[in-house]
C-alpha positions, -999 to 999 in steps of 0.1 A, spaced: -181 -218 150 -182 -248 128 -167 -280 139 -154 -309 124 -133 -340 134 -101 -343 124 -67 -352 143 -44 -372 122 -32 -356 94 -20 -384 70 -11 -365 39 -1 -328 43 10 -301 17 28 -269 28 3 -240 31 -3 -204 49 -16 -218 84 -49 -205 103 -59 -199 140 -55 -237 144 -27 -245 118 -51 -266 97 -33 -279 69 -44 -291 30 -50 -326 32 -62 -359 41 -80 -365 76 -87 -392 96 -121 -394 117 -124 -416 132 -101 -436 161 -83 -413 187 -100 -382 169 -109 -352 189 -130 -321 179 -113 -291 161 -130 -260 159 -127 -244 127 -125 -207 125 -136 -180 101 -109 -166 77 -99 -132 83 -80 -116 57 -65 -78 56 -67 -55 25 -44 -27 30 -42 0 5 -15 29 3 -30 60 -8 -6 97 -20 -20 128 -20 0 158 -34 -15 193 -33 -2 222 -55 1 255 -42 20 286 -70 38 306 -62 30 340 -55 50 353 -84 46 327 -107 32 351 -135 66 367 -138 83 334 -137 87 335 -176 93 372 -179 125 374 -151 137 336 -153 126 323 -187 105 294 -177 66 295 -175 56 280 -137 21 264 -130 -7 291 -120 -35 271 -111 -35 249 -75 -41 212 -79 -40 183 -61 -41 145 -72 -42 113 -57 -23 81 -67 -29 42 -55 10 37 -44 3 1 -35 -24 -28 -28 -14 -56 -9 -32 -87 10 -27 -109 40 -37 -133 67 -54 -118 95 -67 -84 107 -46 -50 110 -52 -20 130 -57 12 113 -27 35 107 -24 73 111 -17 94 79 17 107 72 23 139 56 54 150 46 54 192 53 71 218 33 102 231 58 88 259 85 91 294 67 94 327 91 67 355 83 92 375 68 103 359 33 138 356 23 137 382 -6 122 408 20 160 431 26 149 462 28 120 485 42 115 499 10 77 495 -2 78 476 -37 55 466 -60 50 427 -70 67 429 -97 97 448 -83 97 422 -52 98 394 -78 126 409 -103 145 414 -67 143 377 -63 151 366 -94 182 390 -87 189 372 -53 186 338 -72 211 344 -99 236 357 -68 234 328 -48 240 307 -80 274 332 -80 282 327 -50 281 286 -52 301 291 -86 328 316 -66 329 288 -35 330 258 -58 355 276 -80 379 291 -54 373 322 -65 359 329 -32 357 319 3 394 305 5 391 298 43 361 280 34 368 239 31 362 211 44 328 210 67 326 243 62 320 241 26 299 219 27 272 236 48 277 268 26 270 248 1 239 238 16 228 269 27 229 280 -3 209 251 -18 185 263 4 180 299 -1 177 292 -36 149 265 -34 125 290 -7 132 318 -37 125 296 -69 96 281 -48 80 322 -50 75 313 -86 75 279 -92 54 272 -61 52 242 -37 42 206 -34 28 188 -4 27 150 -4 2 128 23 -1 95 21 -28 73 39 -29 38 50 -67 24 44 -71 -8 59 -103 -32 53 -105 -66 78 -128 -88 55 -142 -120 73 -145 -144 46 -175 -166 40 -177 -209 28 -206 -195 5 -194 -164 -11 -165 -166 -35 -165 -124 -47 -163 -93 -23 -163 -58 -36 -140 -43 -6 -144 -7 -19 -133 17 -50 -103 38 -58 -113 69 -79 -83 93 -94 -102 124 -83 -116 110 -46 -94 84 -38 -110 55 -16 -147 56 -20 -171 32 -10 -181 2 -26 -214 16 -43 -194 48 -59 -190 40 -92 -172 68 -103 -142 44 -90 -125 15 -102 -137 -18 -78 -109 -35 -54 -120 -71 -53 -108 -102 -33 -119 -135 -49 -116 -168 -33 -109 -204 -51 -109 -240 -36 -89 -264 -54 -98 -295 -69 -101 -327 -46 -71 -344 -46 -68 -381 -52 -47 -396 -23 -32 -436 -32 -38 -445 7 -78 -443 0 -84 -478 -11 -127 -478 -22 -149 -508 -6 -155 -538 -23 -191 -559 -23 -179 -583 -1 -154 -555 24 -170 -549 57 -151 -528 79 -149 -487 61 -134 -458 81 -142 -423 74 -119 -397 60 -121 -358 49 -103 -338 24 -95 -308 36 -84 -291 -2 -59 -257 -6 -82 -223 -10 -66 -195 -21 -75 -155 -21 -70 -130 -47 -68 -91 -45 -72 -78 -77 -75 -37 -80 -93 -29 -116 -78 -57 -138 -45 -61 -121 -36 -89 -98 -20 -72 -67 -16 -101 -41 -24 -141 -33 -28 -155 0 -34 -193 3 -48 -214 34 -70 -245 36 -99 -245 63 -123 -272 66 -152 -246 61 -143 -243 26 -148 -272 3 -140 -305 29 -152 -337 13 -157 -364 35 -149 -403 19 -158 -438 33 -128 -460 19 -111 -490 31 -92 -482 66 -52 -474 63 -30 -495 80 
């Protein structure tokens, strides 16, 4: 670890601390000054990835002949960047969660008879089954049925309904699974290095590594600010004799941009990154 000395902080602008709460400013050292150890800068990239897969359904070439829409034939799957964002420190790496399609039983829903039927006749039986549980809500809805039905009641027929209807339109419209993935990069930034190509996000892979350039590059970039002039540093004159040492510690900040879009800013100033040390008349 670098080390630098610095205890007095004389001029001190708000900022995102580090390991030892060094601030943007002006240092004095020399007097009561003790060593600080300055610590490399750790920052996070964590990057939320979806993943929805496709699957038809198994009558979906008689969707348009029994229900009058077309439904999807081919299986698919694509993956989207939900969010980028950037901060302070190192994260642990967290589990994928996948949201599953509710449990089905071997037996479908449309399966009410031990009658052997073709596809076609299992699907135009489904269709059948749809259109009377859209009845049946109409009738409980209505008041034309179910009259002891209210209440709590109704509301889970309702429901079950709902139900039943989705598991039979899902037979031709088919069904969609969702994942989504946390990917989480712990970059240790370096005083000489201003640009780090984390990794790449491709539309067809996801998160690739940084070589794969079939994806768009996630970048941090890093920035010191200008020295600022402080009023308290007076310069030596020919004829001054006794100087004191200072060093400006400026603000650094760190930029995660993903393809040309800025997705987050974290700021912190660390002696490692741009400290200019001055010789100036001490401050009283």
């Amino acid at each position: 670890m670098k080390k630098i000395f610095a205890i007095l902080a004389l001029v001190g602008i708000a900022t995102v601390g580090v390991a030892q709460n060094i601030k943007a400013g002006l240092y004095d050292k020399q007097g009561n000054a003790v060593v600080v150890e300055a610590e490399p800068i750790v920052v996070n990239v964590t990057l939320r990835v979806a993943t929805e897969h496709f699957t038809p359904g198994v009558y979906a070439r008689y969707a348009q002949k029994y229900l009058g829409k077309r439904a999807t034939l081919s299986e698919y799957s694509s993956i989207e960047l939900l969010d980028g964002c950037l901060t302070l420190g190192s994260a642990e790496k967290v589990a994928p969660q996948v949201e599953h399609e509710p449990y089905s039983l071997p037996l479908p829903l449309n399966k009410v008879s031990a009658t052997v039927q073709t596809t076609e006749e299992q699907a135009a039986a489904t269709a059948e089954m749809i259109f009377s549980l859209r009845k049946h809500r109409l009738d409980l809805i209505t008041g034309e049925a179910g009259e002891n039905v209210f209440g709590a009641g109704l509301k889970a027929a309702l429901d079950e309904i709902a139900r039943m209807e989705k598991e039979c339109l899902d037979m031709f419209y088919g069904s969609k699974t969702t994942t989504e993935e946390i990917h989480t990069f712990n970059i240790t930034l370096s005083p000489d290095k201003t640009e780090y190509l984390v990794c790449r996000f491709s539309d067809d892979a996801g998160v690739v590594a940084a070589d794969d350039l079939s994806g768009k590059p996630i970048v941090l970039k890093v920035e010191t600010a200008p020295h600022k002039e402080y009023s308290q540093l007076q310069p030596l004159g020919p004829k001054d004799k006794v100087s004191a040492e200072y060093i400006i510690v400026p603000q650094s900040k760190c930029s995660l941009i993903i393809g040309a879009e800025l997705k987050g800013v974290v700021e912190f100033a660390s002696p490692l990154y741009g400290a200019k040390s001055v010789t100036a008349l001490p401050i009283k």
